[in-house]
VEXVEX-691592 format. One record per atom (N, C-alpha, C): residue number from 1; residue in three letters; x, y, z. Coordinates in steps of 0.05 Angstrom, whole numbers, plus 5000, padded with zeros to 4 digits. Layout:
# VEXVEX-691592
   lokol   timi     xx     yy     zz
     NUM    ALA      X      Y      Z
...
***
This chain:
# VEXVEX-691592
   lokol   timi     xx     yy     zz
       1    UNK   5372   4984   5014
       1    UNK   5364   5008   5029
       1    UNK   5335   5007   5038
       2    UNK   5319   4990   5021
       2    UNK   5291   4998   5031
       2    UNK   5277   4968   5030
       3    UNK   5296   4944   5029
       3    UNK   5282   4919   5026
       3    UNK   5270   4914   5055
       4    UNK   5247   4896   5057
       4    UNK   5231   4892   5073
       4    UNK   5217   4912   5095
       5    UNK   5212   4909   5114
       5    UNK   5190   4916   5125
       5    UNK   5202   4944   5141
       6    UNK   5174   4964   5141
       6    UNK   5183   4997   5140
       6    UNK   5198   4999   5178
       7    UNK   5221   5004   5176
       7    UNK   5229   5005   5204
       7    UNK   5218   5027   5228
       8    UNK   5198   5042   5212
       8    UNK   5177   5061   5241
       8    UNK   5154   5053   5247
       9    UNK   5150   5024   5235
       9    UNK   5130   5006   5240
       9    UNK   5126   4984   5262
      10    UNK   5117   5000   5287
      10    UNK   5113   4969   5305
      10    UNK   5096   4945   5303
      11    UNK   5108   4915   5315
      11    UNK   5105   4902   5313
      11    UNK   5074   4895   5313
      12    UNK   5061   4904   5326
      12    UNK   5038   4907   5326
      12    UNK   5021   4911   5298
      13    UNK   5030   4931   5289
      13    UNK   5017   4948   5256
      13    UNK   5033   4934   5239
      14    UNK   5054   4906   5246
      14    UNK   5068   4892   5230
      14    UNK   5048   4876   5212
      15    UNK   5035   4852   5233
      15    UNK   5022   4831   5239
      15    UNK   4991   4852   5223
      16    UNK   4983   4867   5218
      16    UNK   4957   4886   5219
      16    UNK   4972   4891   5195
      17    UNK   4990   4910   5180
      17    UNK   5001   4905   5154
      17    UNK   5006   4887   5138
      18    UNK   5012   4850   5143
      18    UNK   5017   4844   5136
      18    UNK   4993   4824   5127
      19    UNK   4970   4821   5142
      19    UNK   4945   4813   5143
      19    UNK   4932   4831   5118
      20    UNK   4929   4853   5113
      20    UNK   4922   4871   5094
      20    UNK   4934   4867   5067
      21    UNK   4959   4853   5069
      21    UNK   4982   4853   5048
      21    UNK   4958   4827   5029
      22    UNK   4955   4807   5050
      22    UNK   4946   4778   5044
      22    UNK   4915   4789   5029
      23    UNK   4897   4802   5045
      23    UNK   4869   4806   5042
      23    UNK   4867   4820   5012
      24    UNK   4891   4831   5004
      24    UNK   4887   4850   4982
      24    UNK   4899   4840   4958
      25    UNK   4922   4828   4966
      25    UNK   4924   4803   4948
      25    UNK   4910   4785   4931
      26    UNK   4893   4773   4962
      26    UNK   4877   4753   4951
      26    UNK   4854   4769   4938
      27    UNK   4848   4789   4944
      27    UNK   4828   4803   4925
      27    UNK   4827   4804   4901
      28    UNK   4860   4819   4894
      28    UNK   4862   4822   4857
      28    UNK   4864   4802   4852
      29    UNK   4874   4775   4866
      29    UNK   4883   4745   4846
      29    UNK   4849   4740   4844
      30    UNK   4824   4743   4858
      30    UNK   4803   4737   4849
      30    UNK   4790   4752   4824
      31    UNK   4795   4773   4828
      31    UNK   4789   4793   4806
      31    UNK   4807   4794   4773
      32    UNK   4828   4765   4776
      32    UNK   4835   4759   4750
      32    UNK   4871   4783   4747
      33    UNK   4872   4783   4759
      33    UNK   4903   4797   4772
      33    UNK   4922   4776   4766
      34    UNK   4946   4781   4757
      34    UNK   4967   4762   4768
      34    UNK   4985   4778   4791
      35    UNK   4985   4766   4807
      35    UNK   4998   4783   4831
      35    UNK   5018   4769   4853
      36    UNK   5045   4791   4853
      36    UNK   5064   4782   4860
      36    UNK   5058   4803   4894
      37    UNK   5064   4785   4917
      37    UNK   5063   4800   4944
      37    UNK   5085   4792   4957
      38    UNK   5090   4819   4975
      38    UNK   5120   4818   4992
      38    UNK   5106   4813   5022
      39    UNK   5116   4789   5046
      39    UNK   5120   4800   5066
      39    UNK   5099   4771   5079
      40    UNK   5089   4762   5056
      40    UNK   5066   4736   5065
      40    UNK   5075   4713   5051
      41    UNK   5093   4708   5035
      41    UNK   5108   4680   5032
      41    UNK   5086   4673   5010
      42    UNK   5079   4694   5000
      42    UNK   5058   4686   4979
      42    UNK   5062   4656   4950
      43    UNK   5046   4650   4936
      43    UNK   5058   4630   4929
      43    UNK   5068   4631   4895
      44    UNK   5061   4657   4885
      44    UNK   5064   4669   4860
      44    UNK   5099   4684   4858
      45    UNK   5095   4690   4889
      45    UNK   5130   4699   4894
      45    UNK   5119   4725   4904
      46    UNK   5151   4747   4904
      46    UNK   5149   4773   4914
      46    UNK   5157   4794   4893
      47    UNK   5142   4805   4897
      47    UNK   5159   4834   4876
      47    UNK   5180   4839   4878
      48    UNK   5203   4838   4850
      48    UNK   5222   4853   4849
      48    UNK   5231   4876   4862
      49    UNK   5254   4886   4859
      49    UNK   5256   4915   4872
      49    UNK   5258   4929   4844
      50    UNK   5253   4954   4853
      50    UNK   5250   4978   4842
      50    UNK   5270   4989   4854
      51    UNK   5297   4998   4842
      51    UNK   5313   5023   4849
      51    UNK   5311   5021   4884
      52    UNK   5315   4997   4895
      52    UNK   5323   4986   4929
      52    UNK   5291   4990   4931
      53    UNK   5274   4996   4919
      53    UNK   5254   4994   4941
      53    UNK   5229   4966   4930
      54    UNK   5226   4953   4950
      54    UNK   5207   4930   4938
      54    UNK   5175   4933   4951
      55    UNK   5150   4929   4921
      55    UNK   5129   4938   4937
      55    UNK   5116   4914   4953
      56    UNK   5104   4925   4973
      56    UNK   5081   4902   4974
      56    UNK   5070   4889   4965
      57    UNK   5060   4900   4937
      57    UNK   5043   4880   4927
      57    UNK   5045   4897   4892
      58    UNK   5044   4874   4867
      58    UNK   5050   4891   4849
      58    UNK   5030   4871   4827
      59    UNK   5010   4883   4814
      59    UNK   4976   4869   4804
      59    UNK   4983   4881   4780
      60    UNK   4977   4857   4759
      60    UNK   4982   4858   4732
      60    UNK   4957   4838   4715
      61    UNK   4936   4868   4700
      61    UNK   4917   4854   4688
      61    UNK   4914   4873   4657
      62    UNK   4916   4855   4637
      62    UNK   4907   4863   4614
      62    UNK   4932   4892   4604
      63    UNK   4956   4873   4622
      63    UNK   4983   4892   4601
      63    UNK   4993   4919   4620
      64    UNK   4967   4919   4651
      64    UNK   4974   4938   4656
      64    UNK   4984   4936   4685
      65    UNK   5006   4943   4701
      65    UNK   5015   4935   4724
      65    UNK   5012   4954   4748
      66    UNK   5001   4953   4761
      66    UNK   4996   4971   4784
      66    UNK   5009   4962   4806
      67    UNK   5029   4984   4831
      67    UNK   5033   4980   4852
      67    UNK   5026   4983   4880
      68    UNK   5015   4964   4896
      68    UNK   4997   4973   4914
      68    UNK   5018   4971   4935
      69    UNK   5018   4995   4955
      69    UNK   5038   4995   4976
      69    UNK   5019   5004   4999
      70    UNK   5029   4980   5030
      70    UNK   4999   4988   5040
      70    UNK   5020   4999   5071
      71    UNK   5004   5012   5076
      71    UNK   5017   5030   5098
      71    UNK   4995   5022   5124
      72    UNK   5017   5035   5151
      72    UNK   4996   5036   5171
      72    UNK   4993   5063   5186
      73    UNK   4985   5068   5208
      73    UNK   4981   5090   5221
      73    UNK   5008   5101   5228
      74    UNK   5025   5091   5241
      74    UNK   5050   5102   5243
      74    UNK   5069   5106   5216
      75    UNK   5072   5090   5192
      75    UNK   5084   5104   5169
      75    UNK   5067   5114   5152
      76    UNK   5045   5118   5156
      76    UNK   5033   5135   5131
      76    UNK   5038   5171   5132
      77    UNK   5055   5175   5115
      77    UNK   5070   5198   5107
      77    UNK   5104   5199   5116
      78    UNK   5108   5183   5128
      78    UNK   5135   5185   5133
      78    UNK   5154   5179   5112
      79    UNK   5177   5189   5118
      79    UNK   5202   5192   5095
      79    UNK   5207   5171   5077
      80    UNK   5205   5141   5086
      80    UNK   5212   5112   5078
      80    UNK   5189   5119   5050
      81    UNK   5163   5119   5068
      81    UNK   5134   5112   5053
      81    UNK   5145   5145   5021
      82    UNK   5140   5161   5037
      82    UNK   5146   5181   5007
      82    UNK   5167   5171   4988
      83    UNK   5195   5161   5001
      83    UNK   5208   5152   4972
      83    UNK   5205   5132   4966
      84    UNK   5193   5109   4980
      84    UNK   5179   5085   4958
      84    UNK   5154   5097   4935
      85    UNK   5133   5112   4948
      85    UNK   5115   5124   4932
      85    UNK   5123   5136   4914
      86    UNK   5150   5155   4908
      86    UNK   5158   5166   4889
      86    UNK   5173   5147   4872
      87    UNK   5185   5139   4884
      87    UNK   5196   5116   4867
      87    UNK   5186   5094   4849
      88    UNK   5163   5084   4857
      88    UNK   5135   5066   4846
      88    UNK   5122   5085   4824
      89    UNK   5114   5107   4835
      89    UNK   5093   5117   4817
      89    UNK   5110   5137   4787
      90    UNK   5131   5134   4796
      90    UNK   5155   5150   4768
      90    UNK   5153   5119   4746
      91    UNK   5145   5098   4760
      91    UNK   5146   5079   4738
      91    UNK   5113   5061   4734
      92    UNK   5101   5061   4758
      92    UNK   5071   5044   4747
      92    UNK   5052   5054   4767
      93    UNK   5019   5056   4758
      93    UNK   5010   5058   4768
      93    UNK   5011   5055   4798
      94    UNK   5005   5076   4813
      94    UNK   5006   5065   4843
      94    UNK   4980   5067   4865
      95    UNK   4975   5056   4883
      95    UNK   4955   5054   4907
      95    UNK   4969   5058   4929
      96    UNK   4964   5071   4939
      96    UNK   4971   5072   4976
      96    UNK   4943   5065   4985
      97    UNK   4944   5043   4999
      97    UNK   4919   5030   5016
      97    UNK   4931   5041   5042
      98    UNK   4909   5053   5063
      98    UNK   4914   5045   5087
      98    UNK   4892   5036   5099
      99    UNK   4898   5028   5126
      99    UNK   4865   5014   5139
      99    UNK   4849   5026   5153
     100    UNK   4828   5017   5147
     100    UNK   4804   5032   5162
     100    UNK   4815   5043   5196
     101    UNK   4828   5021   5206
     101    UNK   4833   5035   5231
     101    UNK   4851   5053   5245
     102    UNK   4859   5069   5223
     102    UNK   4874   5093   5223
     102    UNK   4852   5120   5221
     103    UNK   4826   5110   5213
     103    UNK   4806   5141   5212
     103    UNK   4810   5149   5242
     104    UNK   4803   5130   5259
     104    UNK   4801   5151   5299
     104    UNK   4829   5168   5299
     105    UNK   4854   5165   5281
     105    UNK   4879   5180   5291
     105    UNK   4865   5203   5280
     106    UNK   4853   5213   5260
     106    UNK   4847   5232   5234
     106    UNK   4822   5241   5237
     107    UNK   4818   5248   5270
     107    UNK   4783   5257   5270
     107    UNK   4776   5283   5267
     108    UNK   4799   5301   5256
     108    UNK   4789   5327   5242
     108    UNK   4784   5327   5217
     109    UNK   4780   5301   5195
     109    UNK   4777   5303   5181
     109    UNK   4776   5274   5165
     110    UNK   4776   5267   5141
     110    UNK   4766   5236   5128
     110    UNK   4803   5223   5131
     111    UNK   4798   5198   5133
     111    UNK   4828   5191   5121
     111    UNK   4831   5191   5089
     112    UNK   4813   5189   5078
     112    UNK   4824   5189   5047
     112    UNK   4834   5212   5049
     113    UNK   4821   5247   5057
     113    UNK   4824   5260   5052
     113    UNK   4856   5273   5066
     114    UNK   4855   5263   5090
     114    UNK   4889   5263   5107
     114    UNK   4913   5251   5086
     115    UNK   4899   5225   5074
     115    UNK   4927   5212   5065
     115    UNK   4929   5225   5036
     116    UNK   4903   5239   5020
     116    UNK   4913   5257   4994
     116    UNK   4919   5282   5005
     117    UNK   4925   5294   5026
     117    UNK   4931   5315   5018
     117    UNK   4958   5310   5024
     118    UNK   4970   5292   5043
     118    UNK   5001   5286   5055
     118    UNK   5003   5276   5020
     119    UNK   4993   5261   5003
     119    UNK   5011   5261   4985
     119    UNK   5012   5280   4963
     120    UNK   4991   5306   4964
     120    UNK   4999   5331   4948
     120    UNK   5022   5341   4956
     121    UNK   5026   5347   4985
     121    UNK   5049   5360   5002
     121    UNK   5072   5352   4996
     122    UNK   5071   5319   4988
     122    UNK   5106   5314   4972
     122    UNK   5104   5309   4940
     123    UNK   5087   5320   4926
     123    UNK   5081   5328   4900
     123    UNK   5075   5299   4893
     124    UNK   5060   5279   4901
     124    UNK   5051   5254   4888
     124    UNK   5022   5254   4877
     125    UNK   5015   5269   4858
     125    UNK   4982   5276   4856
     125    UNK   4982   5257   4833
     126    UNK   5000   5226   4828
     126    UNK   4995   5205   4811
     126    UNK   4981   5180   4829
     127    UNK   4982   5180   4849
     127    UNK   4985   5162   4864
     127    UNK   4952   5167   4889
     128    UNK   4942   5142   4872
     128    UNK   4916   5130   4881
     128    UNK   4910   5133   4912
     129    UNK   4886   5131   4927
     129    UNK   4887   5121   4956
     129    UNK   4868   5108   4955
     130    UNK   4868   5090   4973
     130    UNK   4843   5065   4983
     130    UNK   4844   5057   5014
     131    UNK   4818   5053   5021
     131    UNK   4816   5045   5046
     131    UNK   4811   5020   5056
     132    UNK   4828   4997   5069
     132    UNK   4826   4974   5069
     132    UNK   4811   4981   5096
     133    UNK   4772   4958   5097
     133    UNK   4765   4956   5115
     133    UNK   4755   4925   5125
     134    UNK   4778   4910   5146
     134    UNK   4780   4884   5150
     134    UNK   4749   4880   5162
     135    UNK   4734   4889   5176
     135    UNK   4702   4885   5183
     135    UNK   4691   4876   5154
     136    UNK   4694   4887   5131
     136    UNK   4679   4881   5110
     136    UNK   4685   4873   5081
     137    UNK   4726   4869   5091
     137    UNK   4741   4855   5074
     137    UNK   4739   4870   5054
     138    UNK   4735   4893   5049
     138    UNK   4732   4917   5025
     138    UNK   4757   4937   5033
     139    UNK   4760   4927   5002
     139    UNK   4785   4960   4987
     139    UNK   4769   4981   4968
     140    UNK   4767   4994   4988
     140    UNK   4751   5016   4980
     140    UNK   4768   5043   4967
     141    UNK   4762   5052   4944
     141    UNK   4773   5062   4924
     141    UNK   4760   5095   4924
     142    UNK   4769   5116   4933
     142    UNK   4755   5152   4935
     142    UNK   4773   5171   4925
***
């Protein structure tokens, strides 16, 4: 039902998702992570599924496993993205990253603060946000 890549996602925000998938990856494996990633042929493998849905990326340090699911401008809040998020975060820590270049859609206000309140609205007040910004290769954490 929900294996591979989010179907309201164009090709465009594919290639831009899937680049983010790699950058954030290779982040926690530096930071002493063992980390399994979906969607980049990574070389640790891919995350299992969860109940049909498989995350992006799933970082396991010191016993504790977190799921990072990274979204783009067109699925961030859509139906796919809420029931993987609910689904993830009923069982491990979770992150929704999205990328810096989704702030110009959200100029009445921050994107951290756009993408927490879309996830109060479907009752996910477990579930992390971060801002992946490829200019400075930072996952920025608010």
């Amino acid at each position: 039902m929900f294996r591979g890549k989010n179907p309201n996602r164009v090709q465009v925000e594919q290639t831009s998702h899937d680049q983010c998938v790699q950058a954030v990856a290779s982040q926690l494996k530096v930071a002493g992570y063992y980390v399994l990633a979906d969607h980049i042929h990574w070389e640790e493998g891919a995350p299992k599924e969860i109940e049909h849905c498989v995350p992006d990326i799933m970082a396991t340090k010191d016993d504790v496993t977190t799921v990072y699911e990274i979204e783009t401008c067109s699925t961030l809040g859509d139906v796919h993205t809420t029931q993987q998020l609910t689904t993830f975060s009923s069982q491990y820590r979770t992150v929704l990253v999205v990328p810096q270049d989704c702030y110009s859609k959200f100029l009445n206000g921050s994107l951290i603060n756009h993408a927490k309140s879309g996830l109060l609205r479907e009752g996910l007040r477990h579930v992390s946000v971060a801002v992946y910004d490829p200019s400075t290769d930072k996952l920025n954490y608010q």
